[in-house]
C-alpha positions in Angstrom: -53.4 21.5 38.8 -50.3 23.5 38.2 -47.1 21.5 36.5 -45.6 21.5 40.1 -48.4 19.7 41.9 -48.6 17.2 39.0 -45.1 16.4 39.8 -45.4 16.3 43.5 -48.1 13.4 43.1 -46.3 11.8 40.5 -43.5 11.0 43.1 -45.8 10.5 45.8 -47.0 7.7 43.7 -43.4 6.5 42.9 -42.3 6.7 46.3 -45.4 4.7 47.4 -44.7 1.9 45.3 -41.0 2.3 46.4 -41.4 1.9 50.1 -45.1 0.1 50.0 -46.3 2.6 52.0 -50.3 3.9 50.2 -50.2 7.3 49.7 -53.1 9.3 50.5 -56.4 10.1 47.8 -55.3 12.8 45.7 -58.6 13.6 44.9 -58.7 15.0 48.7 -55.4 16.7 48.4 -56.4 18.4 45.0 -60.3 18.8 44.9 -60.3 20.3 42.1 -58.5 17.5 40.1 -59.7 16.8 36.7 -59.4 14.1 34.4 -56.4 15.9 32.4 -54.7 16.4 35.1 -54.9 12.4 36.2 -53.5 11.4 33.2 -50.7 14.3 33.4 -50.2 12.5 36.9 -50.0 9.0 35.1 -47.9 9.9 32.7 -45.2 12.1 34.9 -45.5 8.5 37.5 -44.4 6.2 34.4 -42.1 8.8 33.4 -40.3 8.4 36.7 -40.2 4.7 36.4 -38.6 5.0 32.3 -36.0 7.4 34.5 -35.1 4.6 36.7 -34.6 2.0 33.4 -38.1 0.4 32.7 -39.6 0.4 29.2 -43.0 0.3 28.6 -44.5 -2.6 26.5 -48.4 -2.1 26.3 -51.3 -0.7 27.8 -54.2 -1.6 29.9 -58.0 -0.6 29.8 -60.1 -0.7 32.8 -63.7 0.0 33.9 -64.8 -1.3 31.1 -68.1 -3.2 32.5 -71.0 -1.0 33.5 -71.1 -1.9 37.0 -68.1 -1.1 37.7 -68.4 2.4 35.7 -71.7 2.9 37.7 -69.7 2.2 41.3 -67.4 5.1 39.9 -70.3 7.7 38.6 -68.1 7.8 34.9 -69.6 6.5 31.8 -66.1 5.5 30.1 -63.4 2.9 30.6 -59.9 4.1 31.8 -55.7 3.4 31.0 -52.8 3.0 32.2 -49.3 1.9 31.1 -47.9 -1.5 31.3 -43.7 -1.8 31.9 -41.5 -4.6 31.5 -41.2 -5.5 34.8 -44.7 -6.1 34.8 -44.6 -9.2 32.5 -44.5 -12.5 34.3 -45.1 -15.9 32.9 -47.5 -18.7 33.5 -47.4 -20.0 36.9 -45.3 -17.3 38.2 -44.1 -17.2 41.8 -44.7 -13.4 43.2 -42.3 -12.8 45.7 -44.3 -11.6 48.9 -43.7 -7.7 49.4 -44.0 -7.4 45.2 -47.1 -5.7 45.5 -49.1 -3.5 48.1 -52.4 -4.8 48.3 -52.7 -6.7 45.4 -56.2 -8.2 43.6 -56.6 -10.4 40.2 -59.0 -10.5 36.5 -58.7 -12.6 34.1 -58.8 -10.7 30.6 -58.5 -11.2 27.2 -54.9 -9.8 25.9 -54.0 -8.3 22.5 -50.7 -8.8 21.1 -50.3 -6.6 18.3 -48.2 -6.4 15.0 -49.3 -2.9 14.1 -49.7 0.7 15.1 -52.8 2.1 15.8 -53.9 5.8 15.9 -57.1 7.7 15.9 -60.4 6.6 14.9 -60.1 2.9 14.0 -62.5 0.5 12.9 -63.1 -2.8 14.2 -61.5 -4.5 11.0 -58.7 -2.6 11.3 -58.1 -3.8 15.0 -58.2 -7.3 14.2 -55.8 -6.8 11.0 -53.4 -5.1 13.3 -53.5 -7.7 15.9 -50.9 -11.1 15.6 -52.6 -12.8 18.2 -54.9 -12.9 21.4 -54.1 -14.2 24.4 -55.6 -15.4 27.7 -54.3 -13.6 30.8 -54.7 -12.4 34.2 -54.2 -8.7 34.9 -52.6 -7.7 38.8 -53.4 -4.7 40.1 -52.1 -3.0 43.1 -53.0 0.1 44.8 -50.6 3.0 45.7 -53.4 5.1 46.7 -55.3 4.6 49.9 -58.6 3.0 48.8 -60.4 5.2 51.9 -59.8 8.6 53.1 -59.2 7.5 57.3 -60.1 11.2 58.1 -63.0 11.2 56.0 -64.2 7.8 54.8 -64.3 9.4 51.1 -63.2 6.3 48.2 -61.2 6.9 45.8 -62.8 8.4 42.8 -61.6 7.9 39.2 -58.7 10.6 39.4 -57.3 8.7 42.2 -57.4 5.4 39.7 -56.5 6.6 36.5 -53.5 8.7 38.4 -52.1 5.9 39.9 -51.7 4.2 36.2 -54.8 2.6 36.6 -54.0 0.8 39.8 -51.9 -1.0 36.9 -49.6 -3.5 38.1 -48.8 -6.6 36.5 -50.2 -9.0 33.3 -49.8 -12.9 33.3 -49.9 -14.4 30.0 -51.2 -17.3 29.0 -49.1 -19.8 26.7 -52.0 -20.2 23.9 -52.0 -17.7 20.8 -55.2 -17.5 19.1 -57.5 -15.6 16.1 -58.4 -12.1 17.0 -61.3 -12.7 14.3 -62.8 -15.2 16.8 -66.1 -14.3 18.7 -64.4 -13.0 21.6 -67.7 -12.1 23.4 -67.8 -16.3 24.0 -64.2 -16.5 25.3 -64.5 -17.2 29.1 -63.1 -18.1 32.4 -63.1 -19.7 35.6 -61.6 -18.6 38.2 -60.6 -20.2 41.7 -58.2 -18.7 44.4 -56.5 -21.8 46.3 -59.1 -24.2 44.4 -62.2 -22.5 45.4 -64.0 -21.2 42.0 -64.7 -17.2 43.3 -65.9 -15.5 39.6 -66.7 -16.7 36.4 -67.1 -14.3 33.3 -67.3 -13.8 29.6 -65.7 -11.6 27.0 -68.6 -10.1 26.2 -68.4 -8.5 29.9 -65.9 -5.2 28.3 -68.0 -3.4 26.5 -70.2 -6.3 25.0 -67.0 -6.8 22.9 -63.6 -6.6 24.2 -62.7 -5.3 20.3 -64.3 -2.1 21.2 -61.8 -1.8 24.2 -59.2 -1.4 21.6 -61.1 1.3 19.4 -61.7 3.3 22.8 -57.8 3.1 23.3 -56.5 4.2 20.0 -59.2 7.4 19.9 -58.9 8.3 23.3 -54.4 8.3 23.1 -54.8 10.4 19.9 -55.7 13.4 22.4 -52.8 13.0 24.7 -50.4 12.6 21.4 -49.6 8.7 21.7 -50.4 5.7 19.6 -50.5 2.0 20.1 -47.7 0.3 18.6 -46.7 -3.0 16.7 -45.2 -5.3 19.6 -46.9 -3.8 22.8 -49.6 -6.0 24.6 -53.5 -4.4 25.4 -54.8 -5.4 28.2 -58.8 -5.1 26.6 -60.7 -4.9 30.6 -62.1 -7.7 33.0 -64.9 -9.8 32.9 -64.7 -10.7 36.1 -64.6 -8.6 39.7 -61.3 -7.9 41.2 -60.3 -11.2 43.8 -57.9 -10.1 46.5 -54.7 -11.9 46.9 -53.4 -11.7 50.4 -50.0 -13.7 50.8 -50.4 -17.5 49.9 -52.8 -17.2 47.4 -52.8 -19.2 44.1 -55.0 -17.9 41.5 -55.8 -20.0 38.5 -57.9 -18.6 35.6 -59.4 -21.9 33.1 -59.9 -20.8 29.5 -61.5 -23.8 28.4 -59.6 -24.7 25.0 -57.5 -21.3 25.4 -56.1 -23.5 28.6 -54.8 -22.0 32.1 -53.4 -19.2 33.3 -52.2 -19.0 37.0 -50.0 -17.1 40.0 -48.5 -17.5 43.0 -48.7 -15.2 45.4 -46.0 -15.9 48.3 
């Protein structure tokens, strides 16, 4: 894609999430779109956003479990950006109209308390970690999920251009040991008191650690870095559970405790 189109879909995107009007699959507007050019699209969409006064504070991997990396045809996860106007607390109220169409996980977060760069070890994630956290991960959609004229889905350039249908984090009160088996670390989780998924950590990448190594070595080509203070979003265990208005989602930890939302 030339620097032009890149910036045409970058405010197609911004526009979209401005208005809540879906924009259509860019992977049918630009057919030859490749994975370069989605994260040019990302970056030029959150670029936008910093114009307008948002910071970024963090990161988000997705498609991190292998059936959702099968459902796409791609044998990696994905990322996108997380903003400061993403952050809400525990129990948040959403106001209705916040989001598009917006769906729920429940993840494992990583605070961290130093930067990152490159090819990392697994040791030297957890040393640069303060503290994990439980949380739920909101994620909206400013692309059309379905092409109306041609019934085509989006396909991972559509996903990873639209920040990783990135679009909110809910963190959980508890801080606790990165060193911990996080592969055991789990959740239940109910929409308006009906349990719809359960998961483990072991779900991203049989380790949600290794999220964090795939993060660090795959920034180092696009000339960023994760740094001390910003939260990582490691990937889902769970499948995404849609949140039309009136929804209450709560996600139990067990002894990492609750983490829930509002949708009004």
């Amino acid at each position: 894609m030339t620097p032009e189109e890149i910036r045409t879909a970058a405010k197609a995107l911004f526009e979209a999430e401005q208005t809540g009007v879906q924009t259509g699959l860019l992977s049918v507007a630009y057919p030859d779109i490749t994975m370069d050019d989605a994260y040019a699209i990302q970056a030029a969409f959150v670029a936008l956003k910093q114009a307008a006064g948002v910071k970024p504070v963090g990161w988000k991997i997705g498609l991190t479990s292998r059936a959702m990396q099968m459902a796409l045809g791609i044998d990696i996860p994905d990322s996108g950006i997380l903003l400061e106007d993403m952050v809400f607390s525990n129990g948040a109220r959403i106001p209705k109209g916040r989001f598009i169409q917006p769906r729920v996980e429940a993840e494992i977060a990583f605070v961290m308390n130093a930067p990152l760069k490159g090819r990392v070890t697994r040791q030297e994630v957890i040393a640069a970690t303060d503290y994990v956290a439980p949380s739920l991960e909101i994620l909206d959609t400013r692309i059309l999920r379905t092409d109306p004229a041609t019934g085509q889905s989006r396909k991972i350039f559509d996903t990873i251009s639209d920040n990783a249908a990135n679009a909110g984090v809910v963190l959980g009160d508890g801080r606790f040991d990165p060193a911990a088996d996080l592969r055991w670390v789990g959740a239940i989780v109910a929409a308006n008191g009906q349990v719809e998924e359960t998961g483990l950590g072991a779900g991203v990448l049989n380790d949600p650690v290794q999220g964090i190594i795939w993060l660090a070595a795959r920034m180092e080509r696009y000339g960023q870095q994760i740094k001390a203070g910003q939260i990582i979003l490691s990937g889902s265990f769970i499948r995404p559970l849609e949140c039309p208005p009136d929804t209450v989602i709560e996600a139990d930890f067990g002894p990492w405790g609750k983490v829930s939302c509002h949708f009004e």
